[in-house]
C-alpha positions as semicolon CSV with decimal commas, in nm:
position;residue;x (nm);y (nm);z (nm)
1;X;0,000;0,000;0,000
2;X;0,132;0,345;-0,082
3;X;-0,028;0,463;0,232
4;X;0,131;0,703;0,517
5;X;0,003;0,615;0,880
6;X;-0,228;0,855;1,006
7;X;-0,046;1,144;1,249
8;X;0,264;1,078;1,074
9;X;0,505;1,376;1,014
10;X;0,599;1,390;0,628
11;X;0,902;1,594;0,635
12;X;1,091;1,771;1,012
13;X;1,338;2,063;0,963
14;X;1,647;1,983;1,183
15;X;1,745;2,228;1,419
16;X;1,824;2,248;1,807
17;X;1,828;2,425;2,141
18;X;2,070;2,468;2,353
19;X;1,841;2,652;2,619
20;X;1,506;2,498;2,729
21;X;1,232;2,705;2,831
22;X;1,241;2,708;3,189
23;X;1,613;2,876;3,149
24;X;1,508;3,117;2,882
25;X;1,203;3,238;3,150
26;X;1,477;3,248;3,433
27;X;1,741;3,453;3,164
28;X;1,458;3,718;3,089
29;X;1,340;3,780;3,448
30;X;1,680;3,799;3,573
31;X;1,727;4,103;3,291
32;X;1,379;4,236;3,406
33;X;1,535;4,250;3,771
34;X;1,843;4,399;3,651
35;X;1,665;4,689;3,501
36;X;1,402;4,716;3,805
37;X;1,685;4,748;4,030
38;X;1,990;4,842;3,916
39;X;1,873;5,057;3,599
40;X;2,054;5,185;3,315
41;X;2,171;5,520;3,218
42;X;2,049;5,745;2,885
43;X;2,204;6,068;2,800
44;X;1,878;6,147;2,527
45;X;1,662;6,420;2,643
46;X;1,352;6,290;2,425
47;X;1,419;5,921;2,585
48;X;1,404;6,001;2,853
49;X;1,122;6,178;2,896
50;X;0,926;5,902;2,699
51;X;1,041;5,671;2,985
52;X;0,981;5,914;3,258
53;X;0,621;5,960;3,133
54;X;0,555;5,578;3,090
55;X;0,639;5,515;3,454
56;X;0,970;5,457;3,497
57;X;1,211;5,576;3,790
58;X;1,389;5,853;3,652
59;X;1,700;6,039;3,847
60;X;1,888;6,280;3,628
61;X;2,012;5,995;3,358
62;X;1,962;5,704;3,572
63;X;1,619;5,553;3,484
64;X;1,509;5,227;3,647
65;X;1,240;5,062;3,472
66;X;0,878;4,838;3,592
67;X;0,864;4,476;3,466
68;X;0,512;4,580;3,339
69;X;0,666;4,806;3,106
70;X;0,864;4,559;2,930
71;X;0,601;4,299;2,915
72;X;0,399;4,548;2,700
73;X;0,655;4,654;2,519
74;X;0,734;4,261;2,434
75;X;0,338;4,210;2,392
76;X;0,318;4,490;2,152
77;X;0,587;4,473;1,901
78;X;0,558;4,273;1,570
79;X;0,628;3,899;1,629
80;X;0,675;3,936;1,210
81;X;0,876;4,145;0,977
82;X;0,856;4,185;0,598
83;X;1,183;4,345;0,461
84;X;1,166;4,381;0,063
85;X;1,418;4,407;-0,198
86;X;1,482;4,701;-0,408
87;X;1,237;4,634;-0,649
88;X;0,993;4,611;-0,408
89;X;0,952;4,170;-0,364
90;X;0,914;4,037;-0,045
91;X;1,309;3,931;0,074
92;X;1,308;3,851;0,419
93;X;1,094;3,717;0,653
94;X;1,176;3,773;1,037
95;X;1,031;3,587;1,318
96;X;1,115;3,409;1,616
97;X;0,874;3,150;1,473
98;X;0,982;3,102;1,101
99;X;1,289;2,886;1,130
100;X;1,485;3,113;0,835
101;X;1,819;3,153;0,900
102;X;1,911;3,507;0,643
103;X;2,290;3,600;0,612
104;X;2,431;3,973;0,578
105;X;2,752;4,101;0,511
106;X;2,994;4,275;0,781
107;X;3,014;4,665;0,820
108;X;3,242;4,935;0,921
109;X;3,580;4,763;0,838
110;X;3,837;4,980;0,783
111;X;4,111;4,736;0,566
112;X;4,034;4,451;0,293
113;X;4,230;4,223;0,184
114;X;4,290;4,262;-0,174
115;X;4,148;4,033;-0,471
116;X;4,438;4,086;-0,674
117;X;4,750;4,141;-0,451
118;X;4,645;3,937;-0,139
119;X;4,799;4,216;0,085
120;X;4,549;4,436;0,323
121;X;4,494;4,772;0,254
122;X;4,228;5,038;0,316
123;X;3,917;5,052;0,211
124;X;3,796;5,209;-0,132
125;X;3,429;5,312;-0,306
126;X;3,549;5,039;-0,556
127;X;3,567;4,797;-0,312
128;X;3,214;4,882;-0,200
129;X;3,083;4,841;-0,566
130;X;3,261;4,528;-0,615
131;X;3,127;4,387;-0,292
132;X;2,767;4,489;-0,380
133;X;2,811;4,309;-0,707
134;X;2,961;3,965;-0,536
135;X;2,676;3,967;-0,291
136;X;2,369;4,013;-0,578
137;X;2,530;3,710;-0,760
138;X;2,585;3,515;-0,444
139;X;2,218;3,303;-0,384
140;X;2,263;3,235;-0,013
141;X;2,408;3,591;0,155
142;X;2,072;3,765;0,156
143;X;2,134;4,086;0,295
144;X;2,409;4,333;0,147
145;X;2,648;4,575;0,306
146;X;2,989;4,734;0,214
147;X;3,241;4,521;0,407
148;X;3,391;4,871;0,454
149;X;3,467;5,223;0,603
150;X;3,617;5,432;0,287
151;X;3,903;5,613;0,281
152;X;3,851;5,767;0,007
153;X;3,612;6,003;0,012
154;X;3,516;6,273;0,330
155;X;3,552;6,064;0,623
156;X;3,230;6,193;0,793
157;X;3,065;6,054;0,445
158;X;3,165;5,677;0,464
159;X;2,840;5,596;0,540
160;X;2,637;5,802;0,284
161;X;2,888;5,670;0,000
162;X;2,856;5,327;0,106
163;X;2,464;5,333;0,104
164;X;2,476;5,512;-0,252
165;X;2,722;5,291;-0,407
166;X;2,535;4,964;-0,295
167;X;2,219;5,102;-0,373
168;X;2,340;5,096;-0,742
169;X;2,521;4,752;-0,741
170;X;2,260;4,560;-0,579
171;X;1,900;4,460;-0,551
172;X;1,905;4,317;-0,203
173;X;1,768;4,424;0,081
174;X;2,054;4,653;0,261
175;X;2,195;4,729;0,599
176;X;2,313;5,068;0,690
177;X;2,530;5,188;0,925
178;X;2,563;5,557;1,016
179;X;2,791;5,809;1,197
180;X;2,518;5,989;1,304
181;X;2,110;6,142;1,244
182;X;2,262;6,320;0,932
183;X;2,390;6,030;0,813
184;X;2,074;5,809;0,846
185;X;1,866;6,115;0,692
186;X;2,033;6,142;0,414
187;X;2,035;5,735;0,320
188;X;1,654;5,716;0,385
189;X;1,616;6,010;0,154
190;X;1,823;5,807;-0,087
191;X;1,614;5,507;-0,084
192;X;1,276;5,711;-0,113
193;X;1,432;5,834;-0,440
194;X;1,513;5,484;-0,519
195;X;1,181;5,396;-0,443
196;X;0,967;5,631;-0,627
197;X;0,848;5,846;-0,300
198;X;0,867;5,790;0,094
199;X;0,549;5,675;0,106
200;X;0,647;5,374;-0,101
201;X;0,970;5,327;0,046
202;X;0,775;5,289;0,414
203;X;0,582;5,069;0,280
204;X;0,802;4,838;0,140
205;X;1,150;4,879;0,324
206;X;1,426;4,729;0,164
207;X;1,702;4,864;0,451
208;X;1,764;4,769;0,792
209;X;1,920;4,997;1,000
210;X;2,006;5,063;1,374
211;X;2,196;5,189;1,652
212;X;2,413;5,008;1,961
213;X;2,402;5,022;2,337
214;X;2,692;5,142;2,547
215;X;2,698;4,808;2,722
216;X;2,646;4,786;3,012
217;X;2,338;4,938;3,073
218;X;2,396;5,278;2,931
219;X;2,245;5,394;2,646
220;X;2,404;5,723;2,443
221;X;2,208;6,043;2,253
222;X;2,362;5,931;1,945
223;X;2,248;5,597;1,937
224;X;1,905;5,682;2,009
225;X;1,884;5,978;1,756
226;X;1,963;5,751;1,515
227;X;1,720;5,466;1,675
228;X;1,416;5,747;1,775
229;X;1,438;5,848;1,421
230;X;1,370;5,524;1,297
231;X;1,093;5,426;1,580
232;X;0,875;5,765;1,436
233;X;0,948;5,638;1,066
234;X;0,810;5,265;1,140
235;X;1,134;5,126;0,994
236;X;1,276;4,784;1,104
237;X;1,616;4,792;1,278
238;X;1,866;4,588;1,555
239;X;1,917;4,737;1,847
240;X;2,286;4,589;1,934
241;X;2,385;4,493;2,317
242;X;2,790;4,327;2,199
243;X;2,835;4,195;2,514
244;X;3,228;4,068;2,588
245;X;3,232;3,830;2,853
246;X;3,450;3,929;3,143
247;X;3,507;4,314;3,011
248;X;3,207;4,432;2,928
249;X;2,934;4,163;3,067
250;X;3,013;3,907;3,312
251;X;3,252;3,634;3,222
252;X;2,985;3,340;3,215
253;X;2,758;3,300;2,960
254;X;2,428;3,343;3,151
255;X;2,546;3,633;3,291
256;X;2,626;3,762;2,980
257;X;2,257;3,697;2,845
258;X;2,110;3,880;3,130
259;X;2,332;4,177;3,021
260;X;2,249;4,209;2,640
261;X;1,876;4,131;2,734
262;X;1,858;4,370;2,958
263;X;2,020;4,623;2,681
264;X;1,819;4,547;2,367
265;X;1,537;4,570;2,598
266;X;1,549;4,973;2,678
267;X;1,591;4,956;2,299
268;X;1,222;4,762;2,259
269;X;1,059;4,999;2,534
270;X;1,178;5,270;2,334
271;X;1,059;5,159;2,021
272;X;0,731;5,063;2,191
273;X;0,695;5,415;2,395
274;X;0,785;5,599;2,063
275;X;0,550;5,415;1,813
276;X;0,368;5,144;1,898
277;X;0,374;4,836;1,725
278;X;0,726;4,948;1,565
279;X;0,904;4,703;1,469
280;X;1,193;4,578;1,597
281;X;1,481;4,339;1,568
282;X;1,637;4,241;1,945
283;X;1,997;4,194;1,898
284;X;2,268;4,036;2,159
285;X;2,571;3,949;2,050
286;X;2,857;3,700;2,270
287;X;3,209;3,826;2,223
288;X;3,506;3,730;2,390
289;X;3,750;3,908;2,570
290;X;4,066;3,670;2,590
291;X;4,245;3,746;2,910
292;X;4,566;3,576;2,781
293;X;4,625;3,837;2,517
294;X;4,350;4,095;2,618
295;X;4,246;4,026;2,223
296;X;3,839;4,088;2,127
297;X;3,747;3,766;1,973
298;X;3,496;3,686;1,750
299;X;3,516;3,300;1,758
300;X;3,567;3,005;1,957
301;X;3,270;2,745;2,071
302;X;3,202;3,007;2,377
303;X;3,047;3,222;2,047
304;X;2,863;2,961;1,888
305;X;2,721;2,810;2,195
306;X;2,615;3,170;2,328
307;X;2,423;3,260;1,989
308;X;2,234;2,959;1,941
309;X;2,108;3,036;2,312
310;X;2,018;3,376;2,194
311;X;1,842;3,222;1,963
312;X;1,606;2,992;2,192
313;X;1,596;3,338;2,421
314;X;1,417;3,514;2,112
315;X;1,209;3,270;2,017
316;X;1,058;3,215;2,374
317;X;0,999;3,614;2,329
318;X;0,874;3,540;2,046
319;X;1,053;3,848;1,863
320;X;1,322;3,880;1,543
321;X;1,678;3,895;1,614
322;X;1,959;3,897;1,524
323;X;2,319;3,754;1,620
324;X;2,632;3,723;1,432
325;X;2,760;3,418;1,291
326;X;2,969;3,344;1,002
327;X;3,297;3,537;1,107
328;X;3,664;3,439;1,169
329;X;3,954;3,582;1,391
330;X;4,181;3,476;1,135
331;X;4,374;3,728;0,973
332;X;4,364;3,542;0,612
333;X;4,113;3,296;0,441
334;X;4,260;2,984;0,543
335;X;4,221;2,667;0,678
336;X;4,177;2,836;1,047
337;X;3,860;3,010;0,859
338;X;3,735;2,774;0,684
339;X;3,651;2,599;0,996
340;X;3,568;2,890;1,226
341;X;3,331;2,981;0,860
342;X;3,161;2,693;0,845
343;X;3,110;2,606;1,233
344;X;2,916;2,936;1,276
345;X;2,698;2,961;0,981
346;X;2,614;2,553;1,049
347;X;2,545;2,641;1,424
348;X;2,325;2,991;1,298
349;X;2,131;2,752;1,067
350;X;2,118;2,488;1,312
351;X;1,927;2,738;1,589
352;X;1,758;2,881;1,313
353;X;1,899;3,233;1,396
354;X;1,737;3,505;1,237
355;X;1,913;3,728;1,117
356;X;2,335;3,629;1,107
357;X;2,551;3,898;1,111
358;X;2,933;3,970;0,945
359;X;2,967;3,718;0,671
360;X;3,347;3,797;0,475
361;X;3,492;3,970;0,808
362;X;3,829;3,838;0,877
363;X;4,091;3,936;1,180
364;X;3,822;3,998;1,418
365;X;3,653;4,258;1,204
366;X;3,930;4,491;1,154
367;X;3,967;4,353;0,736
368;X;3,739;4,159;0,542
369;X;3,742;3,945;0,234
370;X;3,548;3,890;-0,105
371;X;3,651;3,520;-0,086
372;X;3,541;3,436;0,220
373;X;3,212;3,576;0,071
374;X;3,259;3,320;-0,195
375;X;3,318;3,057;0,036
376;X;3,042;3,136;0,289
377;X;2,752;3,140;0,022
378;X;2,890;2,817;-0,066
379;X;2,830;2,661;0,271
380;X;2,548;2,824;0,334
381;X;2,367;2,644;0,078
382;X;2,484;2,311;0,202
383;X;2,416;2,333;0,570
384;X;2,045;2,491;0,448
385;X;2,023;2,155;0,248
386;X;2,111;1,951;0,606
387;X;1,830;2,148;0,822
388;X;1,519;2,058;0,507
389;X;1,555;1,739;0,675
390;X;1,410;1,454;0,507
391;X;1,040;1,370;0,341
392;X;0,928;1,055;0,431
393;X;0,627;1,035;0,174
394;X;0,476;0,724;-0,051
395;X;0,686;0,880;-0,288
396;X;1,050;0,918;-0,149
397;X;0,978;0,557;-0,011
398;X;0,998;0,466;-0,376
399;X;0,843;0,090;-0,303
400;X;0,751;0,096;-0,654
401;X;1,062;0,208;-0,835
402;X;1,267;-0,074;-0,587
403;X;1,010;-0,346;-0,726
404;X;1,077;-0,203;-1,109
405;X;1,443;-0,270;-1,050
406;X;1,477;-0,566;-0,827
407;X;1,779;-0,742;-0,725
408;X;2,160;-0,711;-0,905
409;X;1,967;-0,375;-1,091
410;X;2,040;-0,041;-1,088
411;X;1,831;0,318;-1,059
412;X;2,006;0,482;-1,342
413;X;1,733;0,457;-1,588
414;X;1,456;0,470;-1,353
415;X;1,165;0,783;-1,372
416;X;1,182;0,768;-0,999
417;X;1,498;0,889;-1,062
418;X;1,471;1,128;-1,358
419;X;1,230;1,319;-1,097
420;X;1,424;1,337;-0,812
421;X;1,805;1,357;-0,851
422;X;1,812;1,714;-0,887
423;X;1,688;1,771;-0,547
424;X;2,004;1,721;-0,403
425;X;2,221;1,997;-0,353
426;X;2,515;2,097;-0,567
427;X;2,844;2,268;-0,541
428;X;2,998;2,551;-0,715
429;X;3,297;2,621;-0,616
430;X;3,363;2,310;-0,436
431;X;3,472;1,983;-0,631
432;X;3,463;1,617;-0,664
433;X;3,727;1,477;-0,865
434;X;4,049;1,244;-0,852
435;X;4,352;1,376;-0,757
436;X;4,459;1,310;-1,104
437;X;4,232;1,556;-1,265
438;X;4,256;1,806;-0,998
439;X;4,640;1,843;-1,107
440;X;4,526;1,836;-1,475
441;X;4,310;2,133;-1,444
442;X;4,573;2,353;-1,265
443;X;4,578;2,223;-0,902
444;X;4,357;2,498;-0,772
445;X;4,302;2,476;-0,438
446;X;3,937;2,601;-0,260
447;X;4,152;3,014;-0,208
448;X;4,187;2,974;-0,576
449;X;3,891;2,902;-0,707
450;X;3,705;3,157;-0,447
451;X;3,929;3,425;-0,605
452;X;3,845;3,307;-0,979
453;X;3,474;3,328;-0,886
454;X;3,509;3,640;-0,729
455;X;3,720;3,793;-1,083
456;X;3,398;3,633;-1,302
457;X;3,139;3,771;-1,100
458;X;3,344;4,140;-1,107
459;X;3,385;4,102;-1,462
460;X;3,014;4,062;-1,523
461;X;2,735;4,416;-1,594
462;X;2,530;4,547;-1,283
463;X;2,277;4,288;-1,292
464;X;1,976;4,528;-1,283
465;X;2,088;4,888;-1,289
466;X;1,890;5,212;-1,151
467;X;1,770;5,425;-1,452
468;X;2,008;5,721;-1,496
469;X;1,755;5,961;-1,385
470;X;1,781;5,799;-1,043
471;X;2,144;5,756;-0,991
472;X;2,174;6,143;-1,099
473;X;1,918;6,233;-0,809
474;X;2,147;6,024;-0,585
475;X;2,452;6,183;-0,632
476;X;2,238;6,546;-0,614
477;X;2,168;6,456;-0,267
478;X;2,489;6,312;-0,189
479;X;2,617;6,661;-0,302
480;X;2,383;6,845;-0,097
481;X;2,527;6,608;0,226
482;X;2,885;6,684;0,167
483;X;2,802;7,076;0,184
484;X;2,749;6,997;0,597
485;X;3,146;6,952;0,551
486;X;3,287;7,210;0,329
487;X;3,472;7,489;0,558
């Protein structure tokens, strides 16, 4: 009989916890305490007040805030988010509930390493451009950003250059980072133009962007003019609590949770207090502070472990987030990243993180590298294949195509076949060949071909370019930013 059992499950997604709910309830109260009792400091006049007038204890620029609050603020803010792409198609969706694991690229870097030389070297507006177009070819790294802070332009401008050059290379959904409200200003007015009018851009966002806490527990007016601005506007955005065990949160991992909780929370109340039902992505990152060599690291199974947690915290709050996963401490793409690659994005998929943060950074975000793009796409799309799990159906049981064929046969010529082999999943860049013909086709090894696929996909057209029309009314309001810095 080609007949399923009633209550049977056809096909489970793989995934796992690493926190069960009684500790994620224990983790969250402990953060409510925190900020009950100990409070937090915020240097924003407008924040304050909006806390001050919600209820919350409020000395000078210590503010200590009721559990109620938070649970409202929890209770009221999206449980979904929709981000689109530039041309306006659904691209993301975020949710404690959905599973999706998305991948964006790093930020902020000052140095690269470069395609052609191999040596590091500052950042350029070329580099942004070519990393724009590397990421819209690449299938698996959904979200794009710059990989860079360029030097070559007016420093207080990185930001509003970055934003403008990826708009054009890219149709993906974008995350911006800013120096400040200026900066954020002027790259939402860029993306209405891109858009066709504000009112369409709101409606369909196609950036993320946010602001960071001064961990621990203070909160500064430049990160929440940048976040408050976004709040009024209804855009989506983190709100990042880096915690670094044993400098700036406590050195055990709990501990640390309770601190970066208790962080992205006064970012949620905010959100909450200034619009409600903003949305809003909670954000905690686990760093490391290595007390050997006093070095901030961004790997190691302490990082893994403590993001996956995240993740089950999240989900009990049933709100997006984001954590970062998909990094290396390495100061090359080498073996040393290949593994510390591949361990996070598999753990980020595993826990079915959100939103993963930093894919290409390299030396513990101070360079970054257009191969280790390459190579993270690649195993993206493999560990993504792992976590489908496996259908268990009348048809994948394939009684009928194991009768056709019967002993001593084979399933070469088989339909069964025909209509399912190309549901496996299939490399790109990585190979499966003898050593024989490995040597015969140059020897490459996997830096090689990374760096070949990058030079193809560079020497390829914008995929979909902006109409002229538009990129001239980007670089008219570029040129109206830059005035803010002519003497």
């Amino acid at each position: 009989m080609n007949t399923l059992r009633a209550n049977s499950v056809t096909k489970q997604s793989v995934q796992f916890k690493v926190l069960n709910d009684g500790q994620c309830r224990e983790i969250v109260h402990a953060a409510f305490r925190v900020l009950e009792r100990t409070g937090c400091t915020v240097h924003h006049e407008e924040a304050l007040k909006l806390l001050q007038d919600a209820g919350c204890n409020v000395d000078g620029n210590r503010v200590r805030i009721p559990t109620h609050l938070l649970e409202k603020a929890i209770r009221t803010a999206p449980t979904q988010i929709t981000i689109y792409d530039r041309e306006g198609n659904p691209a993301l969706h975020l949710g404690a509930a959905s599973g999706k694991s998305h991948f964006i690229a790093g930020m902020e870097n000052q140095y690269l390493i470069d395609t052609d030389t191999g040596e590091k070297r500052l950042t350029t507006k070329q580099d942004v451009a070519n990393v724009g177009k590397v990421i819209d070819a690449l299938p698996n790294v959904d979200v794009a950003c710059g990989l860079a802070c360029i030097s070559d332009c007016t420093p207080q401008m990185a930001d509003v250059y970055e934003a403008r050059i990826l708009l054009e290379n890219t149709t993906k959904p974008i995350i911006v980072w800013n120096f400040d409200l200026d900066g954020i200003k002027t790259q939402v007015e860029m993306c209405a133009a891109v858009a066709g009018g504000m009112d369409k851009f709101l409606a369909k966002p196609f950036i993320l962007a946010g602001g960071a806490a001064s961990t621990p527990l203070a909160h500064s007016e430049d990160a929440l003019d940048k976040m408050l601005y976004m709040f009024k506007l209804g855009l989506p955005g983190p709100y990042v609590a880096a915690t670094m065990l044993g400098g700036t949160a406590p050195a055990t991992l709990a501990g640390s949770f309770v601190m970066g909780l208790a962080d992205t929370l006064v970012g949620l109340l905010l959100s909450q207090l200034t619009n409600e039902g903003c949305p809003f992505i909670a954000t905690t990152y686990t760093d490391i502070l290595d007390m050997k060599s006093m070095a901030f690291c961004l790997t190691g199974p302490e990082v893994a472990l403590g993001q996956a947690a995240t993740a089950d915290i999240f989900r009990y709050l049933d709100l997006p987030f984001s954590v970062h996963l998909g990094v290396t401490d390495s100061p090359v793409f080498d073996q040393q990243a290949a593994f510390d690659i591949g361990v996070q994005i598999y753990t980020g998929i595993l826990s079915g993180a959100n939103l993963n943060m930093f894919l290409g950074y390299l030396e513990t975000a101070m360079s970054a590298s257009l191969e280790c793009l390459v190579f993270g796409d690649e195993v993206i799309g493999y560990c993504r294949r792992i976590v489908e799990g496996i259908e268990v159906s009348a048809e994948t049981l394939a009684e009928e195509a194991i009768n056709n064929v019967g002993p001593n046969g084979n399933f070469l010529g088989e339909e069964h076949t025909m209509n399912h082999f190309k549901e496996r999943w299939v490399p790109t860049n990585f190979i499966r060949t003898t050593y024989e013909k490995w040597a015969d086709d140059g020897g490459k090894d996997l830096k090689v071909r990374a760096h070949e696929k990058v030079k193809n996909i560079l020497a390829q057209e914008i995929r979909k370019p902006l109409a002229p029309e538009v990129l001239a009314e980007l670089d008219a309001i570029v040129a109206e930013a830059e005035k803010r810095y002519q003497k």
